[in-house]
N, C-alpha and C positions, 0 to 999 in steps of 0.2 A: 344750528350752524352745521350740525354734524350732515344732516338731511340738503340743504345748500352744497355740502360738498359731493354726497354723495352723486346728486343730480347733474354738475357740471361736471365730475368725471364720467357722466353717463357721456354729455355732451362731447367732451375728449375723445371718449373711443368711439361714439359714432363716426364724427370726424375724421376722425385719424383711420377707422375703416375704410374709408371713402377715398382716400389717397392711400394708393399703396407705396407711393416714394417715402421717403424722411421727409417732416415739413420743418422748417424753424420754429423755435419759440417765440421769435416775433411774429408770426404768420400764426401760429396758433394764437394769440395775443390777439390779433387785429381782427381776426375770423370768428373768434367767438365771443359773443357780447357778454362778456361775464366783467368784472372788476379785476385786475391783472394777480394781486394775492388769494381770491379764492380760487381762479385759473391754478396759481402756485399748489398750490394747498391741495388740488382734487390731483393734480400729476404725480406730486408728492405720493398719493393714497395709492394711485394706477403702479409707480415704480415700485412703493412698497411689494405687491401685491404679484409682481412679474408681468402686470400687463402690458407694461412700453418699453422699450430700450430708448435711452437717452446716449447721445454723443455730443461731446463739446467739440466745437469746430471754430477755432480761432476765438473768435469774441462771441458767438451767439453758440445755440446747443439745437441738434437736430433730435426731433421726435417719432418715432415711428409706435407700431403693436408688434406687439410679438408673437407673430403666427406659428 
């Protein structure tokens, strides 16, 4: 599992490389074909770690990297 998450936070910050705006978390959700709790699970690992800034924005949360 560990290996699973590591993988799709790779997928995250490639992504999220690739736009340099903030994307939503439903826009990461729909764009990356992962299961939406290992998606959880590997942003989780990326925040821990200082790779993304997260912002809540009304109801959904905006994601960026942290250049």
């Amino acid at each position: 599992m560990i290996t699973e998450i590591g993988i799709t936070a790779g997928d995250i910050w490639h992504y999220l490389d690739q736009h340099y705006e903030a994307v939503s978390l439903t826009q990461l959700v729909s764009e990356i074909n992962r299961p939406k709790d290992l998606l959880l699970m590997s942003l989780g690992w990326l925040a821990r770690e200082g790779h993304v800034i997260l912002n809540q924005e009304s109801d959904n949360y905006k994601v960026s990297l942290r250049r």
